[in-house]
TORZAZA-43599 format. One line per 5 residues: number of its first residue (from 1); for each residue x, y, z of N, C-alpha, C. Coordinates in nm, 3 decimals, always signed. Each point is the difference from the previous one (the first is absolute). Layout:
BEGIN
NUM	X:Y:Z:X:Y:Z:X:Y:Z ~ ...
% end
This chain:
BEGIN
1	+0.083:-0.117:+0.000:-0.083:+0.117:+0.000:+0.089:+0.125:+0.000 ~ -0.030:+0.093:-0.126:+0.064:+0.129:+0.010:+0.000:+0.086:+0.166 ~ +0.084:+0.069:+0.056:+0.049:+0.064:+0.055:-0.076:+0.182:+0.009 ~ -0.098:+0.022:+0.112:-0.010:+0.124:-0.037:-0.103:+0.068:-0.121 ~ -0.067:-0.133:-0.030:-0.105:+0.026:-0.082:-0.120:+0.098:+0.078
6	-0.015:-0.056:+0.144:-0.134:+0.010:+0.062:+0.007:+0.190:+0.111 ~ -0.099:+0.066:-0.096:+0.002:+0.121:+0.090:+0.007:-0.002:+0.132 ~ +0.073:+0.067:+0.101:+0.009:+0.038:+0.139:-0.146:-0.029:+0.051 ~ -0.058:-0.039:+0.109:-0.168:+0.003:+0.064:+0.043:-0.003:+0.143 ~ -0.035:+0.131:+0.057:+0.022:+0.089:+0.089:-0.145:+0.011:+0.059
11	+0.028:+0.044:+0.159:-0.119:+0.065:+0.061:+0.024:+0.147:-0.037 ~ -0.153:+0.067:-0.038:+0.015:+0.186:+0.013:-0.095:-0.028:+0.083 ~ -0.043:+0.176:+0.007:-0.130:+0.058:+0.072:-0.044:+0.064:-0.118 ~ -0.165:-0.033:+0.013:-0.090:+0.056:-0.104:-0.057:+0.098:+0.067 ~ -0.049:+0.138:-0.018:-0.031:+0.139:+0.101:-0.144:+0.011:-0.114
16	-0.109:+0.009:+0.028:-0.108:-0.018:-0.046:-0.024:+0.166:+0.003 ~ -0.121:+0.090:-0.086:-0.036:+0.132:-0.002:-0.060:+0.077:+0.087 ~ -0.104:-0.087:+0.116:+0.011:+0.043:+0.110:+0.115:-0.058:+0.145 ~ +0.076:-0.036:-0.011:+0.126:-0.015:+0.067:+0.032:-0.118:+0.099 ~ -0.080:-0.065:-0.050:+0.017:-0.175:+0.074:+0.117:-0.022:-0.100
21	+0.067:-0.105:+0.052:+0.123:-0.062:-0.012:+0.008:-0.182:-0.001 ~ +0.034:-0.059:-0.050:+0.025:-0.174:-0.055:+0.134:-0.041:-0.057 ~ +0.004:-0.089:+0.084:+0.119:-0.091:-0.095:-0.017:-0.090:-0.085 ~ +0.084:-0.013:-0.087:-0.032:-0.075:-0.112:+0.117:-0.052:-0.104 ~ +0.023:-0.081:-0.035:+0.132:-0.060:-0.089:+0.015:+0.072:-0.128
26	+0.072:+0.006:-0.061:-0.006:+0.077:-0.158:+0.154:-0.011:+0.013 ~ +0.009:+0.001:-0.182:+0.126:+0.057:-0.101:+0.018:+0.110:+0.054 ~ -0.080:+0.074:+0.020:-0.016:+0.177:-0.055:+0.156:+0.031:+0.102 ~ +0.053:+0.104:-0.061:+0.073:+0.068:+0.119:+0.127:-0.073:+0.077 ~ +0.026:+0.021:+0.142:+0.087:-0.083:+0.075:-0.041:-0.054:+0.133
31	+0.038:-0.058:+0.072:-0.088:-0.093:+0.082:+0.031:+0.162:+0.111 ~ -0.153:+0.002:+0.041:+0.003:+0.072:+0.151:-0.073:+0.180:-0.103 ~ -0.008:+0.005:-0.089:-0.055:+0.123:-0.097:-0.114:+0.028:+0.054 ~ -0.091:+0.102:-0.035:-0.145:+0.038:+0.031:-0.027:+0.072:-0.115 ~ -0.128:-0.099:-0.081:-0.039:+0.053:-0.083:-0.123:+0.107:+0.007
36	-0.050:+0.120:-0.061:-0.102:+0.097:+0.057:-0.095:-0.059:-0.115 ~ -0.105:-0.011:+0.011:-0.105:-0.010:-0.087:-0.078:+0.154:-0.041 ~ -0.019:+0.005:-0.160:-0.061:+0.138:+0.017:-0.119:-0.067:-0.072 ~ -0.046:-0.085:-0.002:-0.158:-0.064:-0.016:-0.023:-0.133:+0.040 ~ -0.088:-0.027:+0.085:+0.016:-0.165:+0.046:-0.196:-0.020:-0.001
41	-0.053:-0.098:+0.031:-0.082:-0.027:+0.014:-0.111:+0.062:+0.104 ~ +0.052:+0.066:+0.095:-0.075:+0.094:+0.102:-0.001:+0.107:-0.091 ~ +0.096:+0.069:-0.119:-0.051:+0.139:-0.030:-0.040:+0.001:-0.124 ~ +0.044:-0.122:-0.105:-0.057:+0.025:-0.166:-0.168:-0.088:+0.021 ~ -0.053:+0.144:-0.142:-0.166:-0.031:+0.016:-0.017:-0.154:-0.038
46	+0.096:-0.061:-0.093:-0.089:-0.129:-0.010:+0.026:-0.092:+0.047 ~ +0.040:+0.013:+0.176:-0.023:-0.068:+0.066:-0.115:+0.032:+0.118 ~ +0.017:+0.168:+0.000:-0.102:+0.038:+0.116:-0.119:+0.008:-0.076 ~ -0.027:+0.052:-0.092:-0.093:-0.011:-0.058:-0.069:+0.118:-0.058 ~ +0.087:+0.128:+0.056:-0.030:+0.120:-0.054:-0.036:+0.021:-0.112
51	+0.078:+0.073:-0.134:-0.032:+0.071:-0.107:-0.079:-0.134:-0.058 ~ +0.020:-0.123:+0.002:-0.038:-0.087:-0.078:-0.144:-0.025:-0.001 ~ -0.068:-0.003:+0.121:-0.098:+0.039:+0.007:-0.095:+0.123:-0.071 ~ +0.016:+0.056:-0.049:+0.020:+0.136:-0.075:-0.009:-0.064:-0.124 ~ +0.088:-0.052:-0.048:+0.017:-0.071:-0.155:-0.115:-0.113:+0.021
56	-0.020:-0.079:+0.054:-0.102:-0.091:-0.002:-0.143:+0.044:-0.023 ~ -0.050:+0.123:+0.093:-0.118:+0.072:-0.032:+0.001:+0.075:-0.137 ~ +0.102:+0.003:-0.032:+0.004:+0.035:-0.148:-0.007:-0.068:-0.139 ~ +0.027:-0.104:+0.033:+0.005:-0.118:-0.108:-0.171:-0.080:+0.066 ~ -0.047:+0.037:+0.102:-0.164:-0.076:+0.053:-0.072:+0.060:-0.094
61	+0.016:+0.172:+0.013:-0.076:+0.125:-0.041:+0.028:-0.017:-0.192 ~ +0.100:-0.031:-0.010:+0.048:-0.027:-0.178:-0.068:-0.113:-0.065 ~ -0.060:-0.115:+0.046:-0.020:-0.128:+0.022:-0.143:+0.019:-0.031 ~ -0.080:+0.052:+0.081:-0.142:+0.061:+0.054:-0.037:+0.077:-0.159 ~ +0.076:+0.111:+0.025:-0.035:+0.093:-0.138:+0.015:-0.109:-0.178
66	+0.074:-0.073:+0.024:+0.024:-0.091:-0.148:-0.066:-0.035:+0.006 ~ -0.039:-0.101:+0.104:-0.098:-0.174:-0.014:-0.139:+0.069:+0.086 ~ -0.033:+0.083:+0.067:-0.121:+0.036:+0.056:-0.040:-0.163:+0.057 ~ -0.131:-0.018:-0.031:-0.042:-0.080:+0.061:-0.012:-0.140:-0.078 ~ +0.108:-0.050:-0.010:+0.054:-0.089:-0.101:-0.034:-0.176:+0.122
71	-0.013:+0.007:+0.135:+0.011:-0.091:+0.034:-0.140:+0.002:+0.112 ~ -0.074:+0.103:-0.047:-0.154:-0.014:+0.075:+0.000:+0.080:+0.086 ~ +0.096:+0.042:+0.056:+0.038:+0.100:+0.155:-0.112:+0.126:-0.041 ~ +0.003:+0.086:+0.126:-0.033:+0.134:-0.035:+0.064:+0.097:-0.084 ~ -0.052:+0.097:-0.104:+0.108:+0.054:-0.067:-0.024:+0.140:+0.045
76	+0.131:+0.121:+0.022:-0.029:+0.101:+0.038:-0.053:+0.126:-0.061
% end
């Protein structure tokens, strides 16, 4: 087996956007690093659910206006 093929796998610290902190193994970096997150799952919408929501009532409302009452429902 070649020599030095296999990337370094190190503990860092992962620092999340509101400021909790985790350890975790990774390539990334050098063992003992702290990586900052500037979007993680607590702050981008399509996980919280923000703007996307927004786009969804928009494509309901787009949906509605094409097909009206295409499947028996009430039409507006």
């Amino acid at each position: 087996m070649k020599a030095d093929t296999h990337p370094d796998y190190h503990e860092i610290t992962v620092v999340m956007t509101d400021g909790t902190e985790y350890k975790t193994r990774s390539t990334w970096g050098k063992e003992g690093d702290v990586m900052k997150l500037d979007v993680d799952s607590k702050s981008h919408p399509a996980f919280t659910g923000g703007s996307a929501k927004v786009v969804e009532k928009g494509q309901l409302s787009k949906f509605e206006n094409r097909y009206g009452n295409l499947f028996g429902g009430d039409s507006k």
